[in-house]
PDB file of N, H, CA, C and O in Angstrom:
ATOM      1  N   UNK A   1     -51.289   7.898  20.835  1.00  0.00           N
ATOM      2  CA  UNK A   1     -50.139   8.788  20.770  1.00  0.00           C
ATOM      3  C   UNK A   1     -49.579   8.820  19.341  1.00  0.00           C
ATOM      4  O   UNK A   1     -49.475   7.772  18.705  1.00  0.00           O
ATOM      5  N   UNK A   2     -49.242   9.928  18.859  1.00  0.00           N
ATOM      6  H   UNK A   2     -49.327  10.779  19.376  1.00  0.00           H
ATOM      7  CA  UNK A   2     -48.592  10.708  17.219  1.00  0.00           C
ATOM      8  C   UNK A   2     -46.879   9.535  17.541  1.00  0.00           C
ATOM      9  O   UNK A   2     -46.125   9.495  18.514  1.00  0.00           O
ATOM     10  N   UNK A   3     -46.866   8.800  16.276  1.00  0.00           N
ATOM     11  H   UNK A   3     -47.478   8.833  15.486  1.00  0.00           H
ATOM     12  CA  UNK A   3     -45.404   9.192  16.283  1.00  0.00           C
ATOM     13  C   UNK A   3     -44.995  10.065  15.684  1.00  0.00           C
ATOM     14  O   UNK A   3     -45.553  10.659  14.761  1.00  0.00           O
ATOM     15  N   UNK A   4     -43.738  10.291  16.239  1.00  0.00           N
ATOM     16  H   UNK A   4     -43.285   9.808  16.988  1.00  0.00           H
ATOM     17  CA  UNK A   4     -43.105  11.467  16.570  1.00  0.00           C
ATOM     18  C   UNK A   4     -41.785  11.299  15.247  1.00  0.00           C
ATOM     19  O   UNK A   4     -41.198  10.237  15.038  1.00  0.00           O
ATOM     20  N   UNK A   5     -41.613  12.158  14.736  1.00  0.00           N
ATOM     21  H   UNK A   5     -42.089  13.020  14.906  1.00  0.00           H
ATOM     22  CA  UNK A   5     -40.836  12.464  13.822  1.00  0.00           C
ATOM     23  C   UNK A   5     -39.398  12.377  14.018  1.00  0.00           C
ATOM     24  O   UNK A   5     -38.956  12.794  15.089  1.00  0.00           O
ATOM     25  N   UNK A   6     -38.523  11.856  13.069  1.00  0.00           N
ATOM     26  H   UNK A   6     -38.883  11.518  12.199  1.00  0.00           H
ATOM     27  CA  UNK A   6     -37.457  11.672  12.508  1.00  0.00           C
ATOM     28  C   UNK A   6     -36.041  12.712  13.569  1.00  0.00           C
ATOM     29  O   UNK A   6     -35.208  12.570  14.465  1.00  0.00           O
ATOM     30  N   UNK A   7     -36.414  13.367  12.956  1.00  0.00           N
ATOM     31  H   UNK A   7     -37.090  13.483  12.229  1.00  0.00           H
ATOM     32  CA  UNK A   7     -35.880  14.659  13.676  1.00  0.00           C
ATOM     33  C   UNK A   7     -35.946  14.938  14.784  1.00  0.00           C
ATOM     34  O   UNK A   7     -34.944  15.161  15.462  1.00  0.00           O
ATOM     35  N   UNK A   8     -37.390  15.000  15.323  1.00  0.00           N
ATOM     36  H   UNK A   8     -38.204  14.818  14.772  1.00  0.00           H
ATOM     37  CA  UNK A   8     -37.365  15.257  16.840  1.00  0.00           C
ATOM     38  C   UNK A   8     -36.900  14.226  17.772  1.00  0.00           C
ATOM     39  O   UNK A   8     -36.635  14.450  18.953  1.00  0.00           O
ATOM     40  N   UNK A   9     -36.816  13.137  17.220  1.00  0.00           N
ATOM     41  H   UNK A   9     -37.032  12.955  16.261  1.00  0.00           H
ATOM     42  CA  UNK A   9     -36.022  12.241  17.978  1.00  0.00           C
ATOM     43  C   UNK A   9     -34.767  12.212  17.787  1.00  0.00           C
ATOM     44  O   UNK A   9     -34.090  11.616  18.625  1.00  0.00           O
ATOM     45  N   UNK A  10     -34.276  12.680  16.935  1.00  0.00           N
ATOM     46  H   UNK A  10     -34.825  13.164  16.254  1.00  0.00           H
ATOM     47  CA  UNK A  10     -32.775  12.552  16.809  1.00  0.00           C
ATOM     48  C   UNK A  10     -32.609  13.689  16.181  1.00  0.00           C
ATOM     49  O   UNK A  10     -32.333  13.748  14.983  1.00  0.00           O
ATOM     50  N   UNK A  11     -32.808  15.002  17.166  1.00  0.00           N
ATOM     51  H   UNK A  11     -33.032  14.954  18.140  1.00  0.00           H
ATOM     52  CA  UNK A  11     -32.380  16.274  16.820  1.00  0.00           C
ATOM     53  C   UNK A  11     -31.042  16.514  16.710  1.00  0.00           C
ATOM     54  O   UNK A  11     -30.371  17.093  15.855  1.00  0.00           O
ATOM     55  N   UNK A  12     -30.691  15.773  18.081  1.00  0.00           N
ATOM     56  H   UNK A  12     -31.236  15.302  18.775  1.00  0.00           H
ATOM     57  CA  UNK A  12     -28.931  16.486  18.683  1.00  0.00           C
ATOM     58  C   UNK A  12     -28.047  15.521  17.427  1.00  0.00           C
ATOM     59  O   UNK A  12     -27.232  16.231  16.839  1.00  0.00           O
ATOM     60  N   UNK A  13     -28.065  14.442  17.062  1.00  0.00           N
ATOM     61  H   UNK A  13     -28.727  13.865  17.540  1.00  0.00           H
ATOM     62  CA  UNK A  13     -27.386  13.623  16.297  1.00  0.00           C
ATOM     63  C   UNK A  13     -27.457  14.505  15.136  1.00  0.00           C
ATOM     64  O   UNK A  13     -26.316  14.702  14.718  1.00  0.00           O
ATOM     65  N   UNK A  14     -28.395  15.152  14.408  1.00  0.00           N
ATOM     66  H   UNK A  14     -29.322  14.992  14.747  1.00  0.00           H
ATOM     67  CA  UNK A  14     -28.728  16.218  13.307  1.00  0.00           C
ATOM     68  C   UNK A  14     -27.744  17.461  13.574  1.00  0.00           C
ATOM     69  O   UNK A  14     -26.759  17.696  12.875  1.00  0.00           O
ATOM     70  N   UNK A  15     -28.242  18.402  14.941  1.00  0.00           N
ATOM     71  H   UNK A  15     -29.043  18.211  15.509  1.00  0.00           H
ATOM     72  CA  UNK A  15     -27.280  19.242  14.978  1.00  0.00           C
ATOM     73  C   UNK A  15     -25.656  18.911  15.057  1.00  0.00           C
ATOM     74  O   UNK A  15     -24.811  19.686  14.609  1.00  0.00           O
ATOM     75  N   UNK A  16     -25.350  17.668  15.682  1.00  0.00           N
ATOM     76  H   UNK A  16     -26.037  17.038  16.046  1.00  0.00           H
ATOM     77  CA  UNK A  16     -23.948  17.725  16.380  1.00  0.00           C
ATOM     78  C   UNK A  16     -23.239  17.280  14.525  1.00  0.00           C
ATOM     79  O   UNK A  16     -22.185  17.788  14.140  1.00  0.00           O
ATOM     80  N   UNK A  17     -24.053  16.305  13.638  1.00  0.00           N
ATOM     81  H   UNK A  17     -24.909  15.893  13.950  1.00  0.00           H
ATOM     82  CA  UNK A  17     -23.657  16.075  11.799  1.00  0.00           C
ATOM     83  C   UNK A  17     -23.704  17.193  11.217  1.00  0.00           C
ATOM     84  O   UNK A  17     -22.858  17.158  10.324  1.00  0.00           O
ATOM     85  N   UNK A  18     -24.381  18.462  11.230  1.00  0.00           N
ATOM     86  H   UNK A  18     -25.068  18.490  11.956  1.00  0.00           H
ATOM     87  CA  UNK A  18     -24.350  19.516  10.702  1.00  0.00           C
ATOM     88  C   UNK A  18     -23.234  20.406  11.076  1.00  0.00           C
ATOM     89  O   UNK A  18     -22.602  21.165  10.340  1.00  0.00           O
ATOM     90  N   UNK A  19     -23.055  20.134  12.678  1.00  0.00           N
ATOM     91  H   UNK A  19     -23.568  19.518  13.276  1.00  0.00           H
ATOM     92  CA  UNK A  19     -21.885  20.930  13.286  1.00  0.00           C
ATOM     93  C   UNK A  19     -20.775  20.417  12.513  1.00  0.00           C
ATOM     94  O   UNK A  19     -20.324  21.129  11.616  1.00  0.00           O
ATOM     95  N   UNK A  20     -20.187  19.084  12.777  1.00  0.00           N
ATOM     96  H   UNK A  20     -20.554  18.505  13.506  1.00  0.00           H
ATOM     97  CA  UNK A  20     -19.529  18.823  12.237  1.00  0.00           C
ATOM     98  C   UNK A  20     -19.161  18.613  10.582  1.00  0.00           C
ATOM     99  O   UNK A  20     -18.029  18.642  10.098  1.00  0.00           O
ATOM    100  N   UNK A  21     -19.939  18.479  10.143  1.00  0.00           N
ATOM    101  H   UNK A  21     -20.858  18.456  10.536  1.00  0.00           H
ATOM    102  CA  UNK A  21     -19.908  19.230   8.378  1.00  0.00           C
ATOM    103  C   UNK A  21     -19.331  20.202   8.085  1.00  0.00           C
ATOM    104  O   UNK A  21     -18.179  20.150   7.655  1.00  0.00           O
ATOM    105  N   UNK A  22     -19.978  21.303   8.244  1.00  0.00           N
ATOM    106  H   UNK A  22     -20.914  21.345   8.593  1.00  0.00           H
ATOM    107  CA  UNK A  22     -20.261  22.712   8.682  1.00  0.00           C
ATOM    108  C   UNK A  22     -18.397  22.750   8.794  1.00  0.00           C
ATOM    109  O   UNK A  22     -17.670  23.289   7.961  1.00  0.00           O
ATOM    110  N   UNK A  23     -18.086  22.263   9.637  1.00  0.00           N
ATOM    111  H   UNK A  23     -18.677  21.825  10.315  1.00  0.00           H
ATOM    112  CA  UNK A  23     -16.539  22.992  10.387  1.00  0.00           C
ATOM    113  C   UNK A  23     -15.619  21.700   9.630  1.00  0.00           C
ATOM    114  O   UNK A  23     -14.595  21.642  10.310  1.00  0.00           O
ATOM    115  N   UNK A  24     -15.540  20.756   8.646  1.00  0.00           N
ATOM    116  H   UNK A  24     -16.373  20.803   8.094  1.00  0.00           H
ATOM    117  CA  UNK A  24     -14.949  19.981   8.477  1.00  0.00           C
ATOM    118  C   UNK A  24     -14.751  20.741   7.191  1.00  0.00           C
ATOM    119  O   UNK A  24     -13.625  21.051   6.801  1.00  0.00           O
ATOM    120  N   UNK A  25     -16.094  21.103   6.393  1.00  0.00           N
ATOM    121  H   UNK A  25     -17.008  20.851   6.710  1.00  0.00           H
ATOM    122  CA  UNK A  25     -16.156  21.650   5.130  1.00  0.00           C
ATOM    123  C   UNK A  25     -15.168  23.047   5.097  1.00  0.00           C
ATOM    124  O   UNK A  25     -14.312  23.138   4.218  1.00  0.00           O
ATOM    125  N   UNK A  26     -15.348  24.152   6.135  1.00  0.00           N
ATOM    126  H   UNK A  26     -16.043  24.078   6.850  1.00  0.00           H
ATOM    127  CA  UNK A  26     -14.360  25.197   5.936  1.00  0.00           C
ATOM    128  C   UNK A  26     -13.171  24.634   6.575  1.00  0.00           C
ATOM    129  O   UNK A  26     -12.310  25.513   6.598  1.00  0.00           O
ATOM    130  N   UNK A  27     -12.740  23.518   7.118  1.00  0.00           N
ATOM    131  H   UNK A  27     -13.440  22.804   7.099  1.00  0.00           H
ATOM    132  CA  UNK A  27     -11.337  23.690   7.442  1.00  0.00           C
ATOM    133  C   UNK A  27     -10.818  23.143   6.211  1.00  0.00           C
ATOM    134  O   UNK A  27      -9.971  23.896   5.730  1.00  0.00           O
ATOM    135  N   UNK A  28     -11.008  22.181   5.583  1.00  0.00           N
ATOM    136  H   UNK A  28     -11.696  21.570   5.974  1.00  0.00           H
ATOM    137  CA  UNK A  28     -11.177  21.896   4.071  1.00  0.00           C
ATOM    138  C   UNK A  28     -10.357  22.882   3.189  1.00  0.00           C
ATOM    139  O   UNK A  28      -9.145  22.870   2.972  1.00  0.00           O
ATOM    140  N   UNK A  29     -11.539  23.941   2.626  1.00  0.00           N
ATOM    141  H   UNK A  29     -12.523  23.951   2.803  1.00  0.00           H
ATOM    142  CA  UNK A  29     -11.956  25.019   2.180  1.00  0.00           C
ATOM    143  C   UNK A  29     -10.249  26.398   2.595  1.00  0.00           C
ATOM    144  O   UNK A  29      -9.519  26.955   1.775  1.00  0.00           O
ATOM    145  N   UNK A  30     -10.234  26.442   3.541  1.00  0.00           N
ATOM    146  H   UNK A  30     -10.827  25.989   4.207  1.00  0.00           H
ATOM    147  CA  UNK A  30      -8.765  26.762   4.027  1.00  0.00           C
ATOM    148  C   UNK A  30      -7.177  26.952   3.884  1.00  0.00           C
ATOM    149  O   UNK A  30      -6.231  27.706   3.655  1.00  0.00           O
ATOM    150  N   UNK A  31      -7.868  25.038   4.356  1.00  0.00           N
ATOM    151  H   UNK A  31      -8.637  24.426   4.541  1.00  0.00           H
ATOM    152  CA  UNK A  31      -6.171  24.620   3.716  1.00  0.00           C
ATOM    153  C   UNK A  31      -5.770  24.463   2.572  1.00  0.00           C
ATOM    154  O   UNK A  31      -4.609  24.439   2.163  1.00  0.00           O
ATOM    155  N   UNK A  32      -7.252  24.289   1.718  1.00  0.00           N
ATOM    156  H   UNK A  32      -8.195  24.308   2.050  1.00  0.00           H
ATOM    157  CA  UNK A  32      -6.910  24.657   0.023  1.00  0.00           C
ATOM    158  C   UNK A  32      -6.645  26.341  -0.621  1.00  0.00           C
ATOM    159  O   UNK A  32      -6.294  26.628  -1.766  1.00  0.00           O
ATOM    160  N   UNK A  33      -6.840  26.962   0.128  1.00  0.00           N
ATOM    161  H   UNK A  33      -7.125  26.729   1.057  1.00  0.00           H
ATOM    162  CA  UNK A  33      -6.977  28.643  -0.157  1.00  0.00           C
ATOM    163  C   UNK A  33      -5.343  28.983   0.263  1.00  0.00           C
ATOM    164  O   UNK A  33      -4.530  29.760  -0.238  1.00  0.00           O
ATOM    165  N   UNK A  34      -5.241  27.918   1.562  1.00  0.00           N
ATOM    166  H   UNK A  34      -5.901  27.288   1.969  1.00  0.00           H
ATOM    167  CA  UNK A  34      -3.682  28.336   1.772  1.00  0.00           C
ATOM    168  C   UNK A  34      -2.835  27.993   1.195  1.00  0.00           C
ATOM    169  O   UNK A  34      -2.082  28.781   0.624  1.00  0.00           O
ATOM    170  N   UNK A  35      -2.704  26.822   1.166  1.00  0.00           N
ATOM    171  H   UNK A  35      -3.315  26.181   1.630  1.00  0.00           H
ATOM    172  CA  UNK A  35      -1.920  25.993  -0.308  1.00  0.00           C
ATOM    173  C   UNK A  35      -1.897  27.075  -1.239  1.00  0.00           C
ATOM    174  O   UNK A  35      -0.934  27.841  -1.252  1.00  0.00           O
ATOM    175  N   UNK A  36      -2.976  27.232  -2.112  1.00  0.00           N
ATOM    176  H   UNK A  36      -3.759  26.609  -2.101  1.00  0.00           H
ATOM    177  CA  UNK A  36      -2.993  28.406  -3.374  1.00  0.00           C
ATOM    178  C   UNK A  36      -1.774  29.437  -2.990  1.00  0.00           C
ATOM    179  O   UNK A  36      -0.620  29.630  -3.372  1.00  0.00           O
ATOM    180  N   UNK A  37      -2.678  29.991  -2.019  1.00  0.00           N
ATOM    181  H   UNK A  37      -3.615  29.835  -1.709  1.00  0.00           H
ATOM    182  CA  UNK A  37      -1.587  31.454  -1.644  1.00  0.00           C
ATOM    183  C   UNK A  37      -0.679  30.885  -1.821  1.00  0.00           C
ATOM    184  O   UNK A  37      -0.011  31.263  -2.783  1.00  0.00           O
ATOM    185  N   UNK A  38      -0.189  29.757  -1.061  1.00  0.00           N
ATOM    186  H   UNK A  38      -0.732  29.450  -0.280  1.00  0.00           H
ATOM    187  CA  UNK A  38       1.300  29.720  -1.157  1.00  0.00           C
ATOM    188  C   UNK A  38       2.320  29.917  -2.575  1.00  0.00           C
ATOM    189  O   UNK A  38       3.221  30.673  -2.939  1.00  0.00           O
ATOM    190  N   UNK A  39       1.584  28.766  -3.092  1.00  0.00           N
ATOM    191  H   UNK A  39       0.852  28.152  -2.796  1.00  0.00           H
ATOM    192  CA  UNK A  39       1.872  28.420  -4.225  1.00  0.00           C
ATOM    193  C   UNK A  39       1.638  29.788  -5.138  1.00  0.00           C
ATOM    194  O   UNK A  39       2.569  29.772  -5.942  1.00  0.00           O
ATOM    195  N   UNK A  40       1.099  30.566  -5.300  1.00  0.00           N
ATOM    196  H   UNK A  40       0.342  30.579  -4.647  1.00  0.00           H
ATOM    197  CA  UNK A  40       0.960  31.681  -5.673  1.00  0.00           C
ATOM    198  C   UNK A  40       2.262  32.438  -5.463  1.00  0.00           C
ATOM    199  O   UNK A  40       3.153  32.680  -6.277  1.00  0.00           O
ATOM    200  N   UNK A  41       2.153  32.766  -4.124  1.00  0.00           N
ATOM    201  H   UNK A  41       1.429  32.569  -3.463  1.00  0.00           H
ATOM    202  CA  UNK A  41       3.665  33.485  -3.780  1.00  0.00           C
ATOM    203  C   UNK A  41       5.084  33.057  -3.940  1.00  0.00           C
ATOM    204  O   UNK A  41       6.112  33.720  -4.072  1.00  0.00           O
ATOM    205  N   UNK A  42       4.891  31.919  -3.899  1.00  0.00           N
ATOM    206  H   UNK A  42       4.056  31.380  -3.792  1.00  0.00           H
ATOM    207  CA  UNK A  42       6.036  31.191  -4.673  1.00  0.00           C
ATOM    208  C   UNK A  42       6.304  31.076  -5.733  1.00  0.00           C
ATOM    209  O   UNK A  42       7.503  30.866  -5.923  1.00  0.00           O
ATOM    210  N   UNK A  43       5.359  31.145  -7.041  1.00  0.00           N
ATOM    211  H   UNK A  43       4.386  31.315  -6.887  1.00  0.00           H
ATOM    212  CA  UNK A  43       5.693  31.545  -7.982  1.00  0.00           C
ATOM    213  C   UNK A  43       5.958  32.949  -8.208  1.00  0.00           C
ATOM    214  O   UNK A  43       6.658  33.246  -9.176  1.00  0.00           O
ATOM    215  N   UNK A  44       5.531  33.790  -7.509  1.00  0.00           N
ATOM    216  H   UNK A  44       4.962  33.549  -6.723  1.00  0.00           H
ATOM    217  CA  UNK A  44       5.526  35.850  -7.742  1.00  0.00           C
ATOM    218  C   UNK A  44       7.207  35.599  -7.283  1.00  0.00           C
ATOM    219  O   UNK A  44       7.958  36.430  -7.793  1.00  0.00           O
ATOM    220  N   UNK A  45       7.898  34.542  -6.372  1.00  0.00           N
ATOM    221  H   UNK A  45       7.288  33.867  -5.957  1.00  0.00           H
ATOM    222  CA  UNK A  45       9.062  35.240  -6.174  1.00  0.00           C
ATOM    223  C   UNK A  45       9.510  34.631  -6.947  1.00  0.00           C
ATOM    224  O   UNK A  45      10.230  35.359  -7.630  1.00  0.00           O
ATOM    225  N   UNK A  46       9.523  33.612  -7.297  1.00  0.00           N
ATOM    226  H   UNK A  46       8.938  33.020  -6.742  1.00  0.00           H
ATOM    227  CA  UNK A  46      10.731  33.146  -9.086  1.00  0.00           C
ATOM    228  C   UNK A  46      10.962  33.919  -9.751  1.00  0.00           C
ATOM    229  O   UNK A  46      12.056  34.374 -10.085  1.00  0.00           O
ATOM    230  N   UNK A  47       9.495  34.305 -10.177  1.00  0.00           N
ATOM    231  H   UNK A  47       8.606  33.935  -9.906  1.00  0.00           H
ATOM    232  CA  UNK A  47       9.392  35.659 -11.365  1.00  0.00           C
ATOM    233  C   UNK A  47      10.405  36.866 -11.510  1.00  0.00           C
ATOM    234  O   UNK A  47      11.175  37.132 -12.433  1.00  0.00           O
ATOM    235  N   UNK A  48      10.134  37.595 -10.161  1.00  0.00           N
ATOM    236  H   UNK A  48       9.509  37.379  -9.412  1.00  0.00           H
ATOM    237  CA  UNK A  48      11.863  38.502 -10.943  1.00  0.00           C
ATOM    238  C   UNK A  48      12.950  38.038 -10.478  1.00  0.00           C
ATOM    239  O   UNK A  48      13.743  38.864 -10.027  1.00  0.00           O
ATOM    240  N   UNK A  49      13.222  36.965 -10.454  1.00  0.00           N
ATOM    241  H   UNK A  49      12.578  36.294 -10.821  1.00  0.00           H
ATOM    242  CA  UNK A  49      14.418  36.201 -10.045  1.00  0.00           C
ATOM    243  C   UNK A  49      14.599  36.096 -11.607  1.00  0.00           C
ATOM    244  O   UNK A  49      15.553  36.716 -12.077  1.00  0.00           O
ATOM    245  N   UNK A  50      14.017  35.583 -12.225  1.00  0.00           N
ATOM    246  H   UNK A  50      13.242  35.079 -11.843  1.00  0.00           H
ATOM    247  CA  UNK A  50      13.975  34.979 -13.794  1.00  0.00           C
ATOM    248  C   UNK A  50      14.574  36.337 -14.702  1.00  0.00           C
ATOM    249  O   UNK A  50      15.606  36.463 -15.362  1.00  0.00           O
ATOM    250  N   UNK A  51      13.382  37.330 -14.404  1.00  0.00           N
ATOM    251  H   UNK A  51      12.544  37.229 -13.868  1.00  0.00           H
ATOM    252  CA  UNK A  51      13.265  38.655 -14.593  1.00  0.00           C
ATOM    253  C   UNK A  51      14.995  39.202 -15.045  1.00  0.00           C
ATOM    254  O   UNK A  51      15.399  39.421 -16.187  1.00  0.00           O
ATOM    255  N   UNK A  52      15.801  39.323 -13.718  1.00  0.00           N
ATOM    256  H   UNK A  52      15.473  39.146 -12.790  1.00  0.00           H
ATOM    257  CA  UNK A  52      17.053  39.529 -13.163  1.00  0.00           C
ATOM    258  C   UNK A  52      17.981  38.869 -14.759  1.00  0.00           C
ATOM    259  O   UNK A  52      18.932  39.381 -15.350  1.00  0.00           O
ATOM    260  N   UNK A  53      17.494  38.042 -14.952  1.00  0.00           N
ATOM    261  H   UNK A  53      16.721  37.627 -14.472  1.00  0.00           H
ATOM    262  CA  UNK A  53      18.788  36.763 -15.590  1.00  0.00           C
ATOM    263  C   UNK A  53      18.298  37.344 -17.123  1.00  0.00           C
ATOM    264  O   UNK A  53      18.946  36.767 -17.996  1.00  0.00           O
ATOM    265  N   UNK A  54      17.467  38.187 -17.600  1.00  0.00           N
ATOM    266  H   UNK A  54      16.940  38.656 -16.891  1.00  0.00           H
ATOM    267  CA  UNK A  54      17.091  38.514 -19.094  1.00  0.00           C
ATOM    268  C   UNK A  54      18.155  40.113 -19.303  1.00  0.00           C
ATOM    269  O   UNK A  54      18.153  40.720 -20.374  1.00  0.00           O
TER     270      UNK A  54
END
């Protein structure tokens, strides 16, 4: 009998680490994009607040 490869024995452990990568990496990815925005928009409203006072 072949042994049997790496993978095929421990497919689901492969898919279920990829799954979870996969969805750890964009929630990640996200909450840094949201942060930005924020921080973005929070500075656009200072701005003509500042604007106002010249």
């Amino acid at each position: 009998m072949k042994p049997q490869s790496w993978i095929r024995r421990n497919w689901l452990w492969a898919a279920g680490g990829a799954f979870l990568t996969i969805h750890l990496t964009t929630w990640l990815m996200q909450r840094a994009i949201k942060s930005s925005v924020r921080s973005e928009a929070a500075a656009l409203k200072q701005k003509p607040a500042e604007e106002k006072l010249d």
